[in-house]
C-alpha positions as CSV (number, residue, x, y, z in Angstrom):
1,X,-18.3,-19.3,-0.7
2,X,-18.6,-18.1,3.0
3,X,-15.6,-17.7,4.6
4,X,-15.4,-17.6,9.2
5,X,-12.6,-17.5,10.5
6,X,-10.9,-16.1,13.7
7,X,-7.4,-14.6,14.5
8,X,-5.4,-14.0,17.4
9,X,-3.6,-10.9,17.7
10,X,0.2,-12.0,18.8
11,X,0.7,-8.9,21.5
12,X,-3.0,-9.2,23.3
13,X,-4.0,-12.8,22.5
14,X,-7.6,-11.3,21.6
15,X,-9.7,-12.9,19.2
16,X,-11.0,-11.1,16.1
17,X,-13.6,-13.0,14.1
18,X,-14.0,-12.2,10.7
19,X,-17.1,-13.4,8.2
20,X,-17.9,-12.5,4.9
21,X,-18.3,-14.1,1.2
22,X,-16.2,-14.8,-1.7
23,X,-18.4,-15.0,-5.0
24,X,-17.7,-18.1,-7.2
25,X,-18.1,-17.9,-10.4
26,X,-17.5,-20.1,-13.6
27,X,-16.7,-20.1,-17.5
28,X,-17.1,-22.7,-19.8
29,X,-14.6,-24.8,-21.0
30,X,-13.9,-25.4,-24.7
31,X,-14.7,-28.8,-24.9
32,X,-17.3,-29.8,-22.0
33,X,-17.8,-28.3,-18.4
34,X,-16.5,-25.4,-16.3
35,X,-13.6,-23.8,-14.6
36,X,-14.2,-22.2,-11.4
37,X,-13.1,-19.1,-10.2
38,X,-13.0,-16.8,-7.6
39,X,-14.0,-13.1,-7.9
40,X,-11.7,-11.0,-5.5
41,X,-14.1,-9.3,-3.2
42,X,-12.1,-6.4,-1.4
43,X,-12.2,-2.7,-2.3
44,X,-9.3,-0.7,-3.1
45,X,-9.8,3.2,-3.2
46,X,-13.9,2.6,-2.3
47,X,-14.0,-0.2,-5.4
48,X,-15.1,-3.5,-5.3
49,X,-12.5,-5.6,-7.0
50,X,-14.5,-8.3,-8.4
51,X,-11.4,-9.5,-10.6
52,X,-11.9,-13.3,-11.6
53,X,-8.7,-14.5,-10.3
54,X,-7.8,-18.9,-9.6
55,X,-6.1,-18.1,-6.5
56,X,-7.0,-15.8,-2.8
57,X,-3.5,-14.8,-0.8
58,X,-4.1,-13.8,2.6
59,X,-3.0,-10.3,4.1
60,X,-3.9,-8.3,6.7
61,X,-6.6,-10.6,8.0
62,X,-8.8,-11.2,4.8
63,X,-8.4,-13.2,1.3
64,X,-7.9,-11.4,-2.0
65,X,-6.5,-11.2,-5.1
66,X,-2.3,-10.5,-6.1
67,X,-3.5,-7.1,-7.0
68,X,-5.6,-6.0,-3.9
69,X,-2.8,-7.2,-1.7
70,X,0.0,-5.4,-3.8
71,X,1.9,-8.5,-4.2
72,X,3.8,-8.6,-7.8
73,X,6.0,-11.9,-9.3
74,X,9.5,-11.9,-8.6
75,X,11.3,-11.6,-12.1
76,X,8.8,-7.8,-12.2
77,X,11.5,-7.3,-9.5
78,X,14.8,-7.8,-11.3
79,X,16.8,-5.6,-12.5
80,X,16.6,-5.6,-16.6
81,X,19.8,-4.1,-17.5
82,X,21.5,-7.0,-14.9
83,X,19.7,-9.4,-17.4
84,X,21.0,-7.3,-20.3
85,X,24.7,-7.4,-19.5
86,X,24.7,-11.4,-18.1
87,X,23.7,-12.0,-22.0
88,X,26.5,-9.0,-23.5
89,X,28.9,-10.6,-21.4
90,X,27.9,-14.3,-22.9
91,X,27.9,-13.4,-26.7
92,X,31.4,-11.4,-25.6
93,X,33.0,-14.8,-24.6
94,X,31.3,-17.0,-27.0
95,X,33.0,-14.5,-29.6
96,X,36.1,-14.8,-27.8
97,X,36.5,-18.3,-27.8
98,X,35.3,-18.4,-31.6
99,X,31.8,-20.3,-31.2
């Protein structure tokens, strides 16, 4: 899939176009046809991605996958032991009350 686009720097109002190609590709589905996909197509440390990923996020003026853009789900960003002690402290007042 070719991708054009432009974008307008917010401080100087100049254009920068940008064109370049995101590979489809698909897999067969266990009972009849194909799911599409996208393969990632930036490079990270002089790498080609080319990870088969369902959906592009846009940074820093291109498309690409969660893991060329750094971008990680929220709950990989909570604190564990906060988790750990809202359950303690649940089973301590269940006890309490005698369930």
């Amino acid at each position: 899939m070719d991708l054009k686009y432009a974008i307008i720097d917010n401080d100087t109002q100049e254009k920068r176009y940008i064109e370049y190609t995101v590979p489809l590709t698909t897999t067969p589905c266990y009972f009849s046809g194909y799911s599409y996909w996208f393969e990632c197509s930036l490079y990270k440390k002089g790498v080609q991605c080319n990870r088969r990923v369902a959906t592009l996020y846009f940074s820093n003026g291109y498309f690409g996958c969660r893991h060329c853009m750094n971008l990680t789900y929220s709950s990989r960003n909570e604190n564990r032991k906060n988790e750990l002690f809202k359950t303690l402290n649940m089973l301590y007042r269940q006890d309490e009350i005698g369930i």
